[in-house]
PDB file with one MODEL, atoms N, CA, C and O in Angstrom:
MODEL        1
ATOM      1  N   UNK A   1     -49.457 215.667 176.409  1.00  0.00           N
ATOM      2  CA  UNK A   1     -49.636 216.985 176.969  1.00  0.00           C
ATOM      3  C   UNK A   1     -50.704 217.756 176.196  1.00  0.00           C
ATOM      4  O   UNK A   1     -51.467 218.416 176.901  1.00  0.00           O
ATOM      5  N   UNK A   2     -50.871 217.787 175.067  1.00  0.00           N
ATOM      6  CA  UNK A   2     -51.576 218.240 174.214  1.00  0.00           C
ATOM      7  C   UNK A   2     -53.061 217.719 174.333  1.00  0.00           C
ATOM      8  O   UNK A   2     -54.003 218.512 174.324  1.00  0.00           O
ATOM      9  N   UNK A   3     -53.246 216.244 174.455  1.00  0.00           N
ATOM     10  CA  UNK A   3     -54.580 215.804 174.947  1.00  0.00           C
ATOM     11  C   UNK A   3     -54.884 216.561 176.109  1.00  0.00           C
ATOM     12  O   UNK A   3     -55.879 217.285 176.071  1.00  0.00           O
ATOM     13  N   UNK A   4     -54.051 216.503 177.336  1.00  0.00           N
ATOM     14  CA  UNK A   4     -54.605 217.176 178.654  1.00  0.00           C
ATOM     15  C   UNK A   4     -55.024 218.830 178.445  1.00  0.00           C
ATOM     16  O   UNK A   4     -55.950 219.433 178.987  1.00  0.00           O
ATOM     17  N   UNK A   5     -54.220 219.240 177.665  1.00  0.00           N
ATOM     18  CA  UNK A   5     -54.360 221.066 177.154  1.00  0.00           C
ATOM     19  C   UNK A   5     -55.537 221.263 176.843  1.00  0.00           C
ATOM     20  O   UNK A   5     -56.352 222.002 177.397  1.00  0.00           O
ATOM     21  N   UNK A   6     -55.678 220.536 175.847  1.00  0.00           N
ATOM     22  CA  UNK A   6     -57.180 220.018 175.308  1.00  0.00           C
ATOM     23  C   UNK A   6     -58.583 219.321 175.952  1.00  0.00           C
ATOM     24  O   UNK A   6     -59.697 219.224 175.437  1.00  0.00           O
ATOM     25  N   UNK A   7     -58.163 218.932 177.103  1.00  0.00           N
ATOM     26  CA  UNK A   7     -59.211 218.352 177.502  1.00  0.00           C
ATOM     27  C   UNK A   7     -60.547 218.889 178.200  1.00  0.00           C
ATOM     28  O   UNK A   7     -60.526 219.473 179.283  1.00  0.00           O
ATOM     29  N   UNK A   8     -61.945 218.581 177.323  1.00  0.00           N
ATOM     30  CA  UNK A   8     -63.209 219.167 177.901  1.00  0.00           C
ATOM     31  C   UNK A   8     -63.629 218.685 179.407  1.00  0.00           C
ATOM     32  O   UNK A   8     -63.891 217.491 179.556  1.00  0.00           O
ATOM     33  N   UNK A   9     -63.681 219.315 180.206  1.00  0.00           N
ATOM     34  CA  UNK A   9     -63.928 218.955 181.696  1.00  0.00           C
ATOM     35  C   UNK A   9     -65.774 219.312 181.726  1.00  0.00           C
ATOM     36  O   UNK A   9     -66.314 219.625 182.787  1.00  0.00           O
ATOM     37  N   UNK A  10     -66.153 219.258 181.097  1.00  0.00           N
ATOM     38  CA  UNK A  10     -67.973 219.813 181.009  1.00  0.00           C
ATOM     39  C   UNK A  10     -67.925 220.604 182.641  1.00  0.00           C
ATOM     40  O   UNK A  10     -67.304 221.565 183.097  1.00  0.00           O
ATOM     41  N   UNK A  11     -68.664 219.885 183.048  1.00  0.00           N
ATOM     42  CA  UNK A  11     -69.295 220.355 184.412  1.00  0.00           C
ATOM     43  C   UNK A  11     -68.402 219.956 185.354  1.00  0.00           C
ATOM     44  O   UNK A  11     -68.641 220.183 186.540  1.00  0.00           O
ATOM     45  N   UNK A  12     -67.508 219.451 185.049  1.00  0.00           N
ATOM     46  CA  UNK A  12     -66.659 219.097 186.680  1.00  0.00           C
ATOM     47  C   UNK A  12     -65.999 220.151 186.909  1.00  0.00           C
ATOM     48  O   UNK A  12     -65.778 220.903 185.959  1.00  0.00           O
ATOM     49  N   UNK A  13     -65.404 220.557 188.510  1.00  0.00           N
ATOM     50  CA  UNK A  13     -64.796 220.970 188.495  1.00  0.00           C
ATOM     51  C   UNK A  13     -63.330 220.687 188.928  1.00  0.00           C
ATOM     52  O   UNK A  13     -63.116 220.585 190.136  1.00  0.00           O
ATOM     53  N   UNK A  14     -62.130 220.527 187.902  1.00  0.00           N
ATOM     54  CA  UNK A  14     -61.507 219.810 188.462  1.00  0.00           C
ATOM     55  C   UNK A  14     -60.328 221.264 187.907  1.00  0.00           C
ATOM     56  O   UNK A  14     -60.268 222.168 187.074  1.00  0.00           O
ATOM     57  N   UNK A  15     -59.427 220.563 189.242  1.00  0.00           N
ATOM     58  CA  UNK A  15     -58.355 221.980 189.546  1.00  0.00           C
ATOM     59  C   UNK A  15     -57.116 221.534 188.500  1.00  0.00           C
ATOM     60  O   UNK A  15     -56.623 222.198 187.588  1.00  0.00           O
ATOM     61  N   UNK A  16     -56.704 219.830 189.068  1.00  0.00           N
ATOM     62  CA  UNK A  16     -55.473 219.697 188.387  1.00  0.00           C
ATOM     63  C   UNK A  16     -55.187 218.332 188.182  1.00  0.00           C
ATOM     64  O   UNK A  16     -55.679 217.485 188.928  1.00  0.00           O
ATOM     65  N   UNK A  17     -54.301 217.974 187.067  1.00  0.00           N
ATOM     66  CA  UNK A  17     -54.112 216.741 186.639  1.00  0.00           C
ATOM     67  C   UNK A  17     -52.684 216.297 186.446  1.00  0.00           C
ATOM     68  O   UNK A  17     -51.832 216.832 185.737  1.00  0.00           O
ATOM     69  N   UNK A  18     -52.591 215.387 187.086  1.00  0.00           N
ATOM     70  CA  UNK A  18     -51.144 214.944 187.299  1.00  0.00           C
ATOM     71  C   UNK A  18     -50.810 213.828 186.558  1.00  0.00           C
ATOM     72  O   UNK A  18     -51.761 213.072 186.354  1.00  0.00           O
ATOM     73  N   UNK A  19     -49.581 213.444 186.022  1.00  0.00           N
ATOM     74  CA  UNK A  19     -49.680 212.502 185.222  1.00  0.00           C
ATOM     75  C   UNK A  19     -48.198 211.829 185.549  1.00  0.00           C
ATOM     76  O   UNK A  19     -47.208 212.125 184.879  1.00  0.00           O
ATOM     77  N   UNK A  20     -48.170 211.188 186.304  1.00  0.00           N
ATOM     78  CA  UNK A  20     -46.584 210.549 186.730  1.00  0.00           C
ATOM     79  C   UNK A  20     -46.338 209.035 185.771  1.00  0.00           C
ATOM     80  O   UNK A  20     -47.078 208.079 185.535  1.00  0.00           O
ATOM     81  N   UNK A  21     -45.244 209.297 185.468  1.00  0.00           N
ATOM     82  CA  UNK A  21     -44.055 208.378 184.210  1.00  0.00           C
ATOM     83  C   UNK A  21     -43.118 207.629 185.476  1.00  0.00           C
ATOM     84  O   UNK A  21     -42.607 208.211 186.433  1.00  0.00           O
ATOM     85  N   UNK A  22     -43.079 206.474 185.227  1.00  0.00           N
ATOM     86  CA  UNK A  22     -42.195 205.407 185.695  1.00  0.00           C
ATOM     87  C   UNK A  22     -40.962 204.826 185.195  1.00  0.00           C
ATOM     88  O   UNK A  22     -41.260 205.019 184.016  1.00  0.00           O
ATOM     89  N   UNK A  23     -39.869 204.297 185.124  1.00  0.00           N
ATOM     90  CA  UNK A  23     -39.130 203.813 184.515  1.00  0.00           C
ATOM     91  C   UNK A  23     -37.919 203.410 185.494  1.00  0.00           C
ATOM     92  O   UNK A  23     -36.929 204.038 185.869  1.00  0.00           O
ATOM     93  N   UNK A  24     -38.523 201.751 185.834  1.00  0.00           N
ATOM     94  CA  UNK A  24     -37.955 200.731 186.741  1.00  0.00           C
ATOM     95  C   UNK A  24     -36.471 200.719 186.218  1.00  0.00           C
ATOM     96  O   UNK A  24     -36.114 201.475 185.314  1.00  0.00           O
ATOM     97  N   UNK A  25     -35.492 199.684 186.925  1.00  0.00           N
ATOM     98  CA  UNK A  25     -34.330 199.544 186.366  1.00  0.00           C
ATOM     99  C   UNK A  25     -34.072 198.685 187.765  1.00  0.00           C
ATOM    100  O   UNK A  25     -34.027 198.996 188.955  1.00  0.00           O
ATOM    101  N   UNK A  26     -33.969 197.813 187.242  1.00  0.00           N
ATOM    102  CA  UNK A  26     -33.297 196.491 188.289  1.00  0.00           C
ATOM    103  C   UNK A  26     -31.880 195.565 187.619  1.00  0.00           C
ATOM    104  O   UNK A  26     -31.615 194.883 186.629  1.00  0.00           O
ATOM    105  N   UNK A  27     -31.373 195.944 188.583  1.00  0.00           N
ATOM    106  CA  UNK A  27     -30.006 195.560 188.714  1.00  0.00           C
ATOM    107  C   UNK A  27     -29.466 194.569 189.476  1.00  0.00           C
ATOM    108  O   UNK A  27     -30.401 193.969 190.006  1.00  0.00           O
ATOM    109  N   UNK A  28     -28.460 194.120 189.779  1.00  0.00           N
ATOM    110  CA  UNK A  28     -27.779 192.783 190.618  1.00  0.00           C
ATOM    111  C   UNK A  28     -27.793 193.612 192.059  1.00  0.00           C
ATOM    112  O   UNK A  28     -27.841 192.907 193.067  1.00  0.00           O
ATOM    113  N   UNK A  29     -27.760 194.844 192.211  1.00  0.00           N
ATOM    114  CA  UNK A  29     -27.362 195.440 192.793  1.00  0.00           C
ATOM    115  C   UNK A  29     -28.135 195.804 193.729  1.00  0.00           C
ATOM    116  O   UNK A  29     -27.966 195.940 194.941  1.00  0.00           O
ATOM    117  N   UNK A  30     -29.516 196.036 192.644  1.00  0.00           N
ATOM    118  CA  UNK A  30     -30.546 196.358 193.670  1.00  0.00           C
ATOM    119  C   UNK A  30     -31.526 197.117 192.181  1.00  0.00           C
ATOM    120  O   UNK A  30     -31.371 197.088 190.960  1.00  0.00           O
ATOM    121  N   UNK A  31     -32.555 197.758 193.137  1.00  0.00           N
ATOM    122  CA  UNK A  31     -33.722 198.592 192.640  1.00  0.00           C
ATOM    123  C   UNK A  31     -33.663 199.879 192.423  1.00  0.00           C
ATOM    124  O   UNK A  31     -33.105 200.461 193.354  1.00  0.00           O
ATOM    125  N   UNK A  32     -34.093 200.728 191.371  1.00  0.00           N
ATOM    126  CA  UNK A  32     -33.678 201.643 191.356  1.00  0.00           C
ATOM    127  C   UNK A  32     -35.214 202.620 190.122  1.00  0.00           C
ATOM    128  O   UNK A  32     -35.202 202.532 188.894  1.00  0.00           O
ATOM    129  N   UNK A  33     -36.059 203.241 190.747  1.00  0.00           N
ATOM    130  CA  UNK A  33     -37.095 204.159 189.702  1.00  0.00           C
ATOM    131  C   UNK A  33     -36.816 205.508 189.283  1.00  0.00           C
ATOM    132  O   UNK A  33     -35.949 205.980 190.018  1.00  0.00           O
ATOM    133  N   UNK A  34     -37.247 206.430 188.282  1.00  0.00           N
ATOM    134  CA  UNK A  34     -37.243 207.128 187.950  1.00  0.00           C
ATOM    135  C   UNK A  34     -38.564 207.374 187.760  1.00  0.00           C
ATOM    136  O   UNK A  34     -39.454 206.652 187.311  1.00  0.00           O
ATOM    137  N   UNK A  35     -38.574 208.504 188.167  1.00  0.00           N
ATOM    138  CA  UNK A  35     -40.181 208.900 188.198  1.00  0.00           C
ATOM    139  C   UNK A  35     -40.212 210.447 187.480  1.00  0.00           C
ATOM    140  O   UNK A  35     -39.366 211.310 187.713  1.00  0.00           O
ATOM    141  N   UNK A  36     -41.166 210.580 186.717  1.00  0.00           N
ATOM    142  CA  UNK A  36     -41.331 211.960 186.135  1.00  0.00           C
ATOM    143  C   UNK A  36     -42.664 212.396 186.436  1.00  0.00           C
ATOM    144  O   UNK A  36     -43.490 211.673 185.879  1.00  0.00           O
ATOM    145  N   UNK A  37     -43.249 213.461 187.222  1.00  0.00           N
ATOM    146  CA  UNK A  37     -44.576 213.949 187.183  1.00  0.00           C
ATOM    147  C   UNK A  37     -44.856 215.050 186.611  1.00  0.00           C
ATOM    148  O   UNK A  37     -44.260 216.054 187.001  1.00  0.00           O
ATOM    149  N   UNK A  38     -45.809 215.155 185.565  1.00  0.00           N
ATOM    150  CA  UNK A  38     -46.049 216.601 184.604  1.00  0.00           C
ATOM    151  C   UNK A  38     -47.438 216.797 185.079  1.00  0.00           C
ATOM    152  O   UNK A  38     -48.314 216.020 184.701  1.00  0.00           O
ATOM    153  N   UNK A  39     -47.718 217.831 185.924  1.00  0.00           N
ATOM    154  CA  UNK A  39     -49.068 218.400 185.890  1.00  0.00           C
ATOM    155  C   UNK A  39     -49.644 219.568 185.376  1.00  0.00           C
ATOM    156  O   UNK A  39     -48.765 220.421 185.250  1.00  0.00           O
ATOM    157  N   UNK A  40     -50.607 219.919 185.070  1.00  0.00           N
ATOM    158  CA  UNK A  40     -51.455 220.429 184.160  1.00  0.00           C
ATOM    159  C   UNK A  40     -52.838 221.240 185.577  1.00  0.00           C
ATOM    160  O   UNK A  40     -53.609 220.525 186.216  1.00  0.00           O
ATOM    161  N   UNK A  41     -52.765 222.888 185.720  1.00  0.00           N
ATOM    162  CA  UNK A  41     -53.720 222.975 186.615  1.00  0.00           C
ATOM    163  C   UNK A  41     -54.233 224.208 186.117  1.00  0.00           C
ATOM    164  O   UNK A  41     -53.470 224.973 185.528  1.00  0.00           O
ATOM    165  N   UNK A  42     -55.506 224.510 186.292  1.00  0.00           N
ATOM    166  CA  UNK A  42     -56.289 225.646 185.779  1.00  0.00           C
ATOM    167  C   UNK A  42     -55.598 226.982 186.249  1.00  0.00           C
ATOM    168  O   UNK A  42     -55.366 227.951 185.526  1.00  0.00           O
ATOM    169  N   UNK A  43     -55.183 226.804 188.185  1.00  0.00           N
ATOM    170  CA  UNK A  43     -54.913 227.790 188.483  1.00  0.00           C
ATOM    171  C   UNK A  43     -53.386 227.418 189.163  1.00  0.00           C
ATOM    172  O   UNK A  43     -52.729 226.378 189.216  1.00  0.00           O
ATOM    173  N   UNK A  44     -53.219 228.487 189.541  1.00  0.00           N
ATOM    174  CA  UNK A  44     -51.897 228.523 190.179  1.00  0.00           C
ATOM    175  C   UNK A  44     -51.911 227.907 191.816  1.00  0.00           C
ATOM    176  O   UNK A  44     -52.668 228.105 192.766  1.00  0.00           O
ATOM    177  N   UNK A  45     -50.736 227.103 191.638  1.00  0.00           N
ATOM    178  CA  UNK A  45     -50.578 226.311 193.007  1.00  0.00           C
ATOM    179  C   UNK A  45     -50.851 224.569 192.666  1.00  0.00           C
ATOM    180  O   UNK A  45     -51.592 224.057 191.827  1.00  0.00           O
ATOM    181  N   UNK A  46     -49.932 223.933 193.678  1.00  0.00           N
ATOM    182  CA  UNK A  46     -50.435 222.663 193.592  1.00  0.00           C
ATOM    183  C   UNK A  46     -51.174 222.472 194.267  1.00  0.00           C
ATOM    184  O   UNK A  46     -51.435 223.432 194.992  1.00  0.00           O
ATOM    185  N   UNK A  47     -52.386 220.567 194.619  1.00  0.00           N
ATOM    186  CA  UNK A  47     -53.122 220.118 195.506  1.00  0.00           C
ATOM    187  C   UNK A  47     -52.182 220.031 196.648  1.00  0.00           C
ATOM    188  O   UNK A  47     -52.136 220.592 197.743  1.00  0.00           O
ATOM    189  N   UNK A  48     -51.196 218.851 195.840  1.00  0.00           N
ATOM    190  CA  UNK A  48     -50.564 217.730 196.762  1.00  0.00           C
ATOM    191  C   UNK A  48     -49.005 218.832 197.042  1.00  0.00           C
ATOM    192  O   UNK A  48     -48.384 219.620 196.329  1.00  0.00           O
ATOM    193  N   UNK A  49     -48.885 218.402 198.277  1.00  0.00           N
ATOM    194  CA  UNK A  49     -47.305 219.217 198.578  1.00  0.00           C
ATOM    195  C   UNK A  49     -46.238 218.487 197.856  1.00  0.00           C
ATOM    196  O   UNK A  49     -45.425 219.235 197.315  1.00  0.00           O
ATOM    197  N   UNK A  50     -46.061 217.397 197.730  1.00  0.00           N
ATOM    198  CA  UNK A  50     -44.997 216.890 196.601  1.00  0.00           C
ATOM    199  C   UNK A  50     -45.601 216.208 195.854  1.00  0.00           C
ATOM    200  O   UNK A  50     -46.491 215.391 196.088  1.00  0.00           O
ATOM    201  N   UNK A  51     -45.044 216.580 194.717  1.00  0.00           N
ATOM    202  CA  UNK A  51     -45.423 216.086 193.006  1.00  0.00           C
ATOM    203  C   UNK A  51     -45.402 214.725 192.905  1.00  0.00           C
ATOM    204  O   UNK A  51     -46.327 214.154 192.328  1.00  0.00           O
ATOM    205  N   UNK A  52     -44.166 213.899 193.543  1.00  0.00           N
ATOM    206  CA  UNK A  52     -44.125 212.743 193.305  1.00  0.00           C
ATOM    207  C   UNK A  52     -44.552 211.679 194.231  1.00  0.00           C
ATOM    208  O   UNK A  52     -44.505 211.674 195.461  1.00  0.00           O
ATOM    209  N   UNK A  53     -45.008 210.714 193.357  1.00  0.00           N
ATOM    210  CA  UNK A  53     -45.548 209.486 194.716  1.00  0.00           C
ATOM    211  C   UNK A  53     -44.876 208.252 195.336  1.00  0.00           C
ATOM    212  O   UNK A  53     -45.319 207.440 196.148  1.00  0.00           O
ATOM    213  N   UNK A  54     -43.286 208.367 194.525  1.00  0.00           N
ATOM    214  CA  UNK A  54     -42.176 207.852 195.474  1.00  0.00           C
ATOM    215  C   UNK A  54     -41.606 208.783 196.335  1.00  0.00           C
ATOM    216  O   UNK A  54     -41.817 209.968 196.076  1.00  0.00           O
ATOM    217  N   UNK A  55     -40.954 208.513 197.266  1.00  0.00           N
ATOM    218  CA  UNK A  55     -39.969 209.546 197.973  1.00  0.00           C
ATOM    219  C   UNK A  55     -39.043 208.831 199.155  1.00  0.00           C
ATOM    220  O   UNK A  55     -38.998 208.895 200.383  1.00  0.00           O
ATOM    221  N   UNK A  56     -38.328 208.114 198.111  1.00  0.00           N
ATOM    222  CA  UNK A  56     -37.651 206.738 199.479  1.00  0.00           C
ATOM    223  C   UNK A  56     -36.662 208.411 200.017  1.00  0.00           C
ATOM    224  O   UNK A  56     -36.796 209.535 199.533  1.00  0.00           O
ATOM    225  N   UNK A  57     -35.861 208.024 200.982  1.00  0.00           N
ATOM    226  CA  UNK A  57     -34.511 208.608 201.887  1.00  0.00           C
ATOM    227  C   UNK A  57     -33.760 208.704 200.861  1.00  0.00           C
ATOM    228  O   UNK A  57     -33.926 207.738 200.115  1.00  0.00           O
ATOM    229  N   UNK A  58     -32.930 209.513 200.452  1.00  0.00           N
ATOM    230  CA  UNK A  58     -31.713 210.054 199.723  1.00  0.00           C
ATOM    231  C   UNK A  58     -32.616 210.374 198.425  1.00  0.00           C
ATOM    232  O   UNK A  58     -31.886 210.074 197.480  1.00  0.00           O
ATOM    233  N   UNK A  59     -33.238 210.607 198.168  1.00  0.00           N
ATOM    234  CA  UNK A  59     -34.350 210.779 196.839  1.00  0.00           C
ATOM    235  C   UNK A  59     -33.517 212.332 195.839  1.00  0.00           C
ATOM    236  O   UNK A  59     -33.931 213.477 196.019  1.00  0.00           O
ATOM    237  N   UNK A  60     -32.757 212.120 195.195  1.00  0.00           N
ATOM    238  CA  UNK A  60     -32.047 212.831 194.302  1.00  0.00           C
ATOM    239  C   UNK A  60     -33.224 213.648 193.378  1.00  0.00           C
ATOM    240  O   UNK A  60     -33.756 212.706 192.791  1.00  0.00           O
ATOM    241  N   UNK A  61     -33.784 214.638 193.018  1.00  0.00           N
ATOM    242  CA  UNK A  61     -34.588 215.350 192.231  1.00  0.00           C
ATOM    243  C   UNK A  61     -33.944 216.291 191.213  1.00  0.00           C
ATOM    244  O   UNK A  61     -32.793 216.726 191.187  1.00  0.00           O
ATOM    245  N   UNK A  62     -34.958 216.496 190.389  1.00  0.00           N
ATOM    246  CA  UNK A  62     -34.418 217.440 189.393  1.00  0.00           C
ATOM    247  C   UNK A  62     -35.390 218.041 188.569  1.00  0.00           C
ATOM    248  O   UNK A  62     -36.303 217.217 188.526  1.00  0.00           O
ATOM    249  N   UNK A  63     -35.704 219.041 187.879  1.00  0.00           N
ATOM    250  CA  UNK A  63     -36.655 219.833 187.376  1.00  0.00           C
ATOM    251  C   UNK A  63     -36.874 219.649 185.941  1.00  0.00           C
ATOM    252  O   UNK A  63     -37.453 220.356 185.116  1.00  0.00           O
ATOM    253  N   UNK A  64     -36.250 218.491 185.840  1.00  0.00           N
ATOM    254  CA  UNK A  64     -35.891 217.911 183.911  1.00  0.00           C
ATOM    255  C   UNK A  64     -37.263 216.409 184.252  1.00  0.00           C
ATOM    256  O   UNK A  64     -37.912 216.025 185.225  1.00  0.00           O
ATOM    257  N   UNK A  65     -37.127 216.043 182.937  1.00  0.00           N
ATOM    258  CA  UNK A  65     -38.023 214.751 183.067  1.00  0.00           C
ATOM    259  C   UNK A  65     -36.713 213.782 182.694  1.00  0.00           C
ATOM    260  O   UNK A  65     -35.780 214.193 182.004  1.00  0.00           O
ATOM    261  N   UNK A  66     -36.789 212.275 183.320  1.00  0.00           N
ATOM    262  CA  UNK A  66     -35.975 211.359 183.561  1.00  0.00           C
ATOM    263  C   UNK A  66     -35.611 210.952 182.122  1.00  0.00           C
ATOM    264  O   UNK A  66     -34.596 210.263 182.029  1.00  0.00           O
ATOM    265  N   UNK A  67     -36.364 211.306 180.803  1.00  0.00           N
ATOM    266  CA  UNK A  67     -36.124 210.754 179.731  1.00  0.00           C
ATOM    267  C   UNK A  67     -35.054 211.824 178.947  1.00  0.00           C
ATOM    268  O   UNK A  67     -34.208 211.485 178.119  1.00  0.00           O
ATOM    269  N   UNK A  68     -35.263 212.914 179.328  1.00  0.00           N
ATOM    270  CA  UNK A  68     -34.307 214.255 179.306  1.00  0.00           C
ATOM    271  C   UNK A  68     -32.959 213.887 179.694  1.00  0.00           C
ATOM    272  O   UNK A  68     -31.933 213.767 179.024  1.00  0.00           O
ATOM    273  N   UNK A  69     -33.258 213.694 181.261  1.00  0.00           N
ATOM    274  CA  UNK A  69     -32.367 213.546 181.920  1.00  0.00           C
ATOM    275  C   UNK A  69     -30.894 212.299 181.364  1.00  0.00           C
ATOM    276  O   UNK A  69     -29.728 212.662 181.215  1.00  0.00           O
ATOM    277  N   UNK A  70     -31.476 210.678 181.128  1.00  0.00           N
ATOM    278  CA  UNK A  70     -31.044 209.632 180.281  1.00  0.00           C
ATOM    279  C   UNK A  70     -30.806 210.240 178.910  1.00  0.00           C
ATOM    280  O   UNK A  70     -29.790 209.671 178.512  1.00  0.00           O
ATOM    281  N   UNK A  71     -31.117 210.905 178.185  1.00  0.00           N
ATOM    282  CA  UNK A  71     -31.251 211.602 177.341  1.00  0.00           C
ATOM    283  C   UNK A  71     -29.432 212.441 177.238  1.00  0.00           C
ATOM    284  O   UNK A  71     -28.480 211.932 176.646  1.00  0.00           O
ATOM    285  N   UNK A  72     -29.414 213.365 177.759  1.00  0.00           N
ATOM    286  CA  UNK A  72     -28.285 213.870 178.290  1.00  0.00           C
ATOM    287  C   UNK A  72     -27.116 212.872 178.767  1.00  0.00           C
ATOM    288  O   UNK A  72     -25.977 212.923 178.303  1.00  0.00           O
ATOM    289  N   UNK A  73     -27.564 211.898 179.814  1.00  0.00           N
ATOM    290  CA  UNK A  73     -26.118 211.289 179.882  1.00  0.00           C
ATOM    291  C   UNK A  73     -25.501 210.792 178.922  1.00  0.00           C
ATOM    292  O   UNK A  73     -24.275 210.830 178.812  1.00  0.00           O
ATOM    293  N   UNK A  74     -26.578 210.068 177.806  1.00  0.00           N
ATOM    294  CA  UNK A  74     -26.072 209.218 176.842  1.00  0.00           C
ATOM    295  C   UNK A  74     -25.526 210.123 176.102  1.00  0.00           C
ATOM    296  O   UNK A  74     -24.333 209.894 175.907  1.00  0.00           O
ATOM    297  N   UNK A  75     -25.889 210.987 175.650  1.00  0.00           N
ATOM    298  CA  UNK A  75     -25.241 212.168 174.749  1.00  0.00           C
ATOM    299  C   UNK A  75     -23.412 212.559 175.531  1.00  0.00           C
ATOM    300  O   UNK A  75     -22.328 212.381 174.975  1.00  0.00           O
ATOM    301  N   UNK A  76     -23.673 213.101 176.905  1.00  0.00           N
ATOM    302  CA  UNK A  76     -22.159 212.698 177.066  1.00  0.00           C
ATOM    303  C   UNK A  76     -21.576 211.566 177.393  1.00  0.00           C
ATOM    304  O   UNK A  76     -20.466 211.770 177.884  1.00  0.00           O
ATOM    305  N   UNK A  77     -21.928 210.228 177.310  1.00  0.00           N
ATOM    306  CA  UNK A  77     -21.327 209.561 177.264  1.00  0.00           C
ATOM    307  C   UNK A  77     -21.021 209.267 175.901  1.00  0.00           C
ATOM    308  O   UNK A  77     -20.176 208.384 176.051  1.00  0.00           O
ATOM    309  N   UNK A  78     -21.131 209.401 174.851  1.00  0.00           N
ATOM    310  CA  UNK A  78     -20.118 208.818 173.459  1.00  0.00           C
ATOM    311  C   UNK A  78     -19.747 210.353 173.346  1.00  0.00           C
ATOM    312  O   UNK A  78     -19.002 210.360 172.366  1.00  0.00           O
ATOM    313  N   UNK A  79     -19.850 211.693 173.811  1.00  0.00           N
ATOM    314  CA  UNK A  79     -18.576 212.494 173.578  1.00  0.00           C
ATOM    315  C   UNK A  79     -17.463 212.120 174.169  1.00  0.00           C
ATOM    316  O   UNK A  79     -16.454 212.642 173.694  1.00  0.00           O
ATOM    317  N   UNK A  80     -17.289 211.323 175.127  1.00  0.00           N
ATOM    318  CA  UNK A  80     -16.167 211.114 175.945  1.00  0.00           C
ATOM    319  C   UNK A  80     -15.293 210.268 175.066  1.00  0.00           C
ATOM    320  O   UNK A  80     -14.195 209.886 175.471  1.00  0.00           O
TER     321      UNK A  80
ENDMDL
END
């Protein structure tokens, strides 16, 4: 995040930079991604109408990043 904060754009003009995180998980069961997108834009507003570049049917979202998110369960899972 700090590189992108930082980053010299010289002469381009560029509005916004998106940076989407993956993290597969395959199971017996089946397939299953986690996707995190953090963008970075000069001005206010996005390009793209949704952030992310999966979006199967039942697509569960959340305003945390997926490592947060794993982050948290594991934490309540050994309070239990």
């Amino acid at each position: 995040m700090q590189s992108i904060s930082n980053f010299d754009y010289g002469s381009k003009q560029i509005d916004t930079i998106y940076c989407n995180a993956f993290q597969p998980l395959v199971t017996g069961e089946g397939f299953e991604c986690a996707e995190t997108t953090l963008y970075f834009a000069k001005r206010d507003g996005m390009i793209l109408e949704e952030k992310l570049l999966l979006d199967p049917p039942g697509l569960e979202s959340s305003e945390d990043t997926h490592w947060k998110i794993d982050l948290h369960n594991m934490i309540n899972k050994m309070s239990e």
